[in-house]
C-alpha positions in Angstrom: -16.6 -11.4 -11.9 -20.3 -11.3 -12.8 -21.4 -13.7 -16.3 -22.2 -10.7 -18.1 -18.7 -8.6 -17.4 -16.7 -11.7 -18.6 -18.4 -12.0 -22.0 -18.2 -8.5 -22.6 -14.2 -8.3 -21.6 -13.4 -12.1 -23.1 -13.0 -11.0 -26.9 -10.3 -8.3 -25.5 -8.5 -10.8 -22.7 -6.7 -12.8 -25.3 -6.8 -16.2 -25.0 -7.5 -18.1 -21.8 -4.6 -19.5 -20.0 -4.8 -22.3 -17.3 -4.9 -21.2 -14.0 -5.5 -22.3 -10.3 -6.1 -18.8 -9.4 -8.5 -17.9 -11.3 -12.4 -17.4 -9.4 -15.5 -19.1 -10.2 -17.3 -17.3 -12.3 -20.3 -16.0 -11.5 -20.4 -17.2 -8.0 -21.2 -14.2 -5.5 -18.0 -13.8 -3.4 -20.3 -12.6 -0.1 -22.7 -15.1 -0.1 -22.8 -17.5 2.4 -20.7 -20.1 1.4 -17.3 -22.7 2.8 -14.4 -22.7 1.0 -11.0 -24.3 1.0 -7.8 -22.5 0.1 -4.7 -22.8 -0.7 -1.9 -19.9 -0.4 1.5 -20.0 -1.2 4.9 -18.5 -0.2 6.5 -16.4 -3.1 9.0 -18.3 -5.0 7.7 -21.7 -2.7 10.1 -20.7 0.1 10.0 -22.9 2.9 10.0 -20.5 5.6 6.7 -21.5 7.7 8.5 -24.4 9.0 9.7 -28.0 8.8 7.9 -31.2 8.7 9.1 -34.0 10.9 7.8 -37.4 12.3 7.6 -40.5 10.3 5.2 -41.1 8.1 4.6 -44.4 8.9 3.9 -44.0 12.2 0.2 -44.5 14.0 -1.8 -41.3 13.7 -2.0 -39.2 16.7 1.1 -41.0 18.5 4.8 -39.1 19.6 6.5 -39.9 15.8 3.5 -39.4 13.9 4.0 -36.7 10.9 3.9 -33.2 11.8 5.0 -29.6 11.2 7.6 -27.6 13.9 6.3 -23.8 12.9 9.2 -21.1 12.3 8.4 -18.0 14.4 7.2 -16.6 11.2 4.7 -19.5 10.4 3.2 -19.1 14.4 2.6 -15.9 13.3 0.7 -16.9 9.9 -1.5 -18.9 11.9 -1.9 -16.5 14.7 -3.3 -14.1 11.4 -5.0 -16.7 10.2 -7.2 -17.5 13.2 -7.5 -13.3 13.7 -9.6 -13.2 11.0 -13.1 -13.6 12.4 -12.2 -10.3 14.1 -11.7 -8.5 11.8 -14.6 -10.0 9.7 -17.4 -11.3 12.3 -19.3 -13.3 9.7 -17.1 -15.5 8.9 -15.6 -18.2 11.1 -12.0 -20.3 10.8 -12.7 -24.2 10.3 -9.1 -25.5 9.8 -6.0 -24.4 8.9 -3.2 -27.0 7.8 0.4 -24.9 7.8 3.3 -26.7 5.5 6.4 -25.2 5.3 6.0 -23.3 1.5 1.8 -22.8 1.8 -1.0 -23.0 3.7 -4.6 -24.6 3.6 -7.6 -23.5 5.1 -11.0 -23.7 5.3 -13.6 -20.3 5.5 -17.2 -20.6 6.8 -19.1 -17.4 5.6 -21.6 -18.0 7.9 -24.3 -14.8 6.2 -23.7 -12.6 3.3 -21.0 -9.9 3.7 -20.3 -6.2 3.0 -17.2 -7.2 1.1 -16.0 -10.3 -0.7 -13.7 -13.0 0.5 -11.0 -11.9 -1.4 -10.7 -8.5 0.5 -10.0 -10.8 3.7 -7.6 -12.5 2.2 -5.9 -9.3 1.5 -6.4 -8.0 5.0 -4.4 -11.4 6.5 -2.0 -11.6 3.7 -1.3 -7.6 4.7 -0.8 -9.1 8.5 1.5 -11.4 7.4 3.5 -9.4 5.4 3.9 -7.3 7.9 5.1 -10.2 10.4 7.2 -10.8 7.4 9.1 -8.1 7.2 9.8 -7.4 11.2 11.0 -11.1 11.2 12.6 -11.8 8.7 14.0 -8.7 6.4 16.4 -7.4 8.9 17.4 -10.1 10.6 19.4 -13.4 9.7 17.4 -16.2 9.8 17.6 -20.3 9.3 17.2 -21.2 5.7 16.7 -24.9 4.6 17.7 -23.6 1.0 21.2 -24.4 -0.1 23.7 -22.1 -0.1 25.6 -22.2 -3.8 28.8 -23.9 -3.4 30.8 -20.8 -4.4 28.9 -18.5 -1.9 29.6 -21.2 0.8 33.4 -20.5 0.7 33.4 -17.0 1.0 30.7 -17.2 4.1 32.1 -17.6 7.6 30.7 -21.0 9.2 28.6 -19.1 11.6 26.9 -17.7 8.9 26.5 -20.0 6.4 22.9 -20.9 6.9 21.5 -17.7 7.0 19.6 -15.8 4.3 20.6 -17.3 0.9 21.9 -14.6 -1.6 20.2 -12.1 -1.9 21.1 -12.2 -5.7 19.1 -15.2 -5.8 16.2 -14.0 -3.6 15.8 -10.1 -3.4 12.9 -9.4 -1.0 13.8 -5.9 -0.3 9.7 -5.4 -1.2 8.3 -7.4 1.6 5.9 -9.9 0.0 5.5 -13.1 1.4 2.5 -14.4 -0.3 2.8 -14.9 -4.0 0.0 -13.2 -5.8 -3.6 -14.8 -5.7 -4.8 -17.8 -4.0 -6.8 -21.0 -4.8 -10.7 -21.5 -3.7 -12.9 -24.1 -3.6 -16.5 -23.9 -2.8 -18.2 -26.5 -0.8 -20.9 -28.0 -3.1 -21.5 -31.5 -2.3 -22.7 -33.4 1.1 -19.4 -34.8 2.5 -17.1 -32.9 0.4 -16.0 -31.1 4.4 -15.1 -34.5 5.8 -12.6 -35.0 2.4 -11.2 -31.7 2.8 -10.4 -32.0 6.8 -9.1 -35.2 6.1 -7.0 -34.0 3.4 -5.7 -31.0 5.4 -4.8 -33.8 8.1 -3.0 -35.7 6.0 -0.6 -32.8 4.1 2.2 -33.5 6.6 2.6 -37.6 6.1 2.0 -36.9 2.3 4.5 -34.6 2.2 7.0 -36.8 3.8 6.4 -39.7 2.1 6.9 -38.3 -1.1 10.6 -37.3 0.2 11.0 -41.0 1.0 10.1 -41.6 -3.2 10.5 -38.6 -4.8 10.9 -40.4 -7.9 7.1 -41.3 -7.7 5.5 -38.3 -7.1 7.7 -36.1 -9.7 5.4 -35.4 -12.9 7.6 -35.9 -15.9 6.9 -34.8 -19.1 7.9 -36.4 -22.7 7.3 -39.5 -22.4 6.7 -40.6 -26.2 4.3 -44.0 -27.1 3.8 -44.4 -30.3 3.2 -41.2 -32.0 1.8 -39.8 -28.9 3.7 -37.6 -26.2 2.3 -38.0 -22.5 3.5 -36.1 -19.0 3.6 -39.1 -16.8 3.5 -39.2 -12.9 3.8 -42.2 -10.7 6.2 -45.5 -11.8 7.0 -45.8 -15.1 8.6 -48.8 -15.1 5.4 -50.7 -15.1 5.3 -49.6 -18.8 7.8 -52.3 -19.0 5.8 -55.3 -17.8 5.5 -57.3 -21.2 2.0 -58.4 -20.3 0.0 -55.4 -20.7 -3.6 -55.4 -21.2 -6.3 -52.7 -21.7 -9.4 -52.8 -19.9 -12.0 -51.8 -22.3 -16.0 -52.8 -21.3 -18.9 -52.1 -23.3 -21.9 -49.8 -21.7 -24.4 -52.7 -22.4 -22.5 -54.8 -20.3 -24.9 -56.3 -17.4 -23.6 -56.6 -13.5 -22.7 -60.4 -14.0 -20.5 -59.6 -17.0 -19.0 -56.9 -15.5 -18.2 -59.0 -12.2 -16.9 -61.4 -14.7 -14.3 -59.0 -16.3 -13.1 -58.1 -12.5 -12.8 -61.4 -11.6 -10.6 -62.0 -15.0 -8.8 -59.1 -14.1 -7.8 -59.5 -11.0 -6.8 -63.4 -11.3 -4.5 -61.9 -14.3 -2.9 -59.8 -12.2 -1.9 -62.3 -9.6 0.2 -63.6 -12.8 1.7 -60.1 -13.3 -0.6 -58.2 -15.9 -0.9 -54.5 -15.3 -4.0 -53.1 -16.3 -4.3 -50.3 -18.7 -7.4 -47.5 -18.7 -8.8 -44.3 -19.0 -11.8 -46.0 -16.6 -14.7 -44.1 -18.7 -17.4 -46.9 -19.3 -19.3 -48.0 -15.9 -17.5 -51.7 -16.3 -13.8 -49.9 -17.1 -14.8 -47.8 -13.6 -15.8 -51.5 -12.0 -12.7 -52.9 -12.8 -9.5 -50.5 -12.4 -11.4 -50.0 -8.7 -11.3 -53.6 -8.0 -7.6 -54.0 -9.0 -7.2 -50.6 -7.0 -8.1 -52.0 -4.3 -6.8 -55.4 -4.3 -3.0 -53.4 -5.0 -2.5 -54.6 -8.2 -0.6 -52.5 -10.9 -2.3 -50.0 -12.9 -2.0 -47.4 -15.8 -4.6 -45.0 -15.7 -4.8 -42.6 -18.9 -6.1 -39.3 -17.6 -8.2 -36.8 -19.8 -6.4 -33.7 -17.9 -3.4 -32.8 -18.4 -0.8 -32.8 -15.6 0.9 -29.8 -14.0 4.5 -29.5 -12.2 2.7 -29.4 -8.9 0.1 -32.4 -9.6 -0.2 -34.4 -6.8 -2.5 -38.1 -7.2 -5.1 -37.6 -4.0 -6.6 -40.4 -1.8 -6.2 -44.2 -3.2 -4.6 -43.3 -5.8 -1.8 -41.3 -3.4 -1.5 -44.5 -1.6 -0.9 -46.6 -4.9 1.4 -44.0 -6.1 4.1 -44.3 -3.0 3.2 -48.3 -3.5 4.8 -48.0 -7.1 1.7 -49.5 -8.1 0.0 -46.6 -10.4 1.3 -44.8 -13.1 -0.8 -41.7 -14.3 -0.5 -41.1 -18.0 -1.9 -37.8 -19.9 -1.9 -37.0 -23.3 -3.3 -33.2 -23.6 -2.8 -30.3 -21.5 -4.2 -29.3 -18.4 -7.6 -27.4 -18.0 -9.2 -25.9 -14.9 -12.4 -26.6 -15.4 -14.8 -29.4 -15.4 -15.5 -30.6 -19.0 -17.4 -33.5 -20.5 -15.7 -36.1 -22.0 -16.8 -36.4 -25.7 -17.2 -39.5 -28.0 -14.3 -38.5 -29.8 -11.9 -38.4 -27.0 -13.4 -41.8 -25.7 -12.2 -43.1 -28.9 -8.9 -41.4 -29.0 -8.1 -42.5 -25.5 -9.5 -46.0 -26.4 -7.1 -46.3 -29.3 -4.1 -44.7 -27.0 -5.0 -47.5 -24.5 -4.0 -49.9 -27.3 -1.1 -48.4 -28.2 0.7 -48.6 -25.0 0.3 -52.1 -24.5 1.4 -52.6 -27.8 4.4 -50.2 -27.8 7.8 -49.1 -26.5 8.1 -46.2 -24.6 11.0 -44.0 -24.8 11.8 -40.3 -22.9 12.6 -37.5 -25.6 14.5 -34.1 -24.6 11.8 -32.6 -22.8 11.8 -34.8 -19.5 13.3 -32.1 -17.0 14.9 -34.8 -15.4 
């Protein structure tokens, strides 16, 4: 949607709601341009396959992680790398399949007729149609558990076929939910993240089934007077010595080298480190200590959602049970500056957790 369309339309669109789906505005969708996206199985239904392996084998070797593609998820990919036929100016850079979404990345290598999004219709039609011949009219393996009541009355031949179809009608044929996510390619080595992220989906995903506890984002977690969603291990909020890293911005190399060198020999004692890493010497320090593998709290200025997952270092900290992501407001999609006033407020909610007692009020799911 062009600048000009969304200003006229925003008074009568009601407020705006966070979304991953929603497109950039004002970028030209048939422009040259690479993007990354993400699609996503209606309802998250694992039906493009199961990841095996272990993820803590040597990449590239027998047991390493991997995906096993359901007939139906050979045929998504088979769409997916059909698309340059249909649409000659672009070209297929990746494509990482998992068993409830995809990633891939798009190279529109000249400015097209149509925009991206019509392609993604176009493949999203393919598969739908693959969709429905394989799946609709035929029994097929589900990893989703049959409810124990259904199991009884279902002869054992049977009983991991379709689930219910009270619980999932389907009789429409959609396998896509509606929309997809896109990022543009903006930066120099932002391609190199993204491949190695798409790489990397399978032993994520497994190793968050080895500590599912660490990687679920929980919400209501009360300090104080403030209420955070928290992902990652909570039980470093427990550590009686907890201290906040707070550095001035006048602070010279030396005295920032100083603090890190403070902070990391406090660690070795058993201090976790709290911050929202704003100033350049808060930055400085949480990265030493992140990558030394000492304990952190990081307070985040975004809020979390269900399906937040910590990327990179901070993954790797994560299934460690060294990290512990705290966020006080809500999420937002796009990319804001920080103000004084929230420096402050996050400054003073620093202090308060290392002072207080955390306790989980009626809204953690779990």
């Amino acid at each position: 949607m062009k600048k000009e369309t969304y200003e006229k339309q925003k008074a009568f669109a009601g407020a705006k709601k966070p979304s991953m789906l929603r497109r950039c505005l004002d970028h030209d969708y048939t422009d040259r341009q690479i993007y990354m996206l993400t699609l996503t199985t209606e309802g998250r239904r694992p039906l493009f396959g199961q990841v095996k392996g272990d993820p803590q084998a040597p990449k590239g070797s027998a047991n390493s992680a991997h995906i096993e593609l359901s007939e139906l998820g050979e045929a998504v990919r088979q769409n997916w790398f059909a698309i340059p036929r249909h649409y000659p100016k672009m070209k297929v850079l990746a494509l990482q399949m998992m068993p409830d979404h995809l990633h891939g990345i798009l190279f529109v290598t000249e400015k097209m007729d149509k925009p991206l999004g019509q392609a993604i219709a176009g493949f999203k039609a393919g598969c739908n149609k693959a969709y429905r011949e394989l799946l609709l009219h035929q029994p097929v393996q589900y990893v989703a558990a049959v409810p124990q009541q259904t199991q009884q009355a279902v002869p054992q031949q049977t009983q991991q076929a379709r689930p219910p179809r009270s619980t999932y009608d389907r009789s429409h044929g959609l396998l896509f939910s509606p929309g997809y996510n896109d990022r543009l390619l903006i930066r120099a080595g932002q391609l190199d993240t993204w491949l190695n992220y798409l790489d990397d989906n399978p032993r994520r995903l497994l190793m968050k089934r080895q500590h599912p506890d660490l990687f679920r984002v929980r919400f209501g977690l009360t300090i104080g007077h403030q209420t955070y969603s928290a992902l990652g291990n909570r039980f470093l909020l427990t550590y009686p010595d907890r201290r906040q890293v707070q550095c001035s911005r006048s602070l010279t190399e030396g005295q920032i080298q100083e603090r890190i060198d403070q902070a990391l020999a406090a660690a070795q004692l058993g201090a976790v480190h709290v911050s929202p890493a704003i100033s350049k010497g808060e930055k400085a320090v949480m990265r030493a200590l992140l990558n030394a593998q000492c304990p952190l709290i990081y307070l985040e200025e975004n809020g979390l959602t269900p399906y937040t997952k910590p990327n990179g270092e901070f993954f790797e900290a994560c299934s460690r049970g060294q990290l512990l992501i705290l966020a006080p407001w809500g999420h937002h999609n796009e990319h804001l500056l920080i103000t004084r006033n929230k420096c402050l407020t996050l400054n003073a909610m620093t202090r308060q957790i290392c002072e207080g007692e955390p306790h989980f009020t009626g809204n953690d799911p779990c």
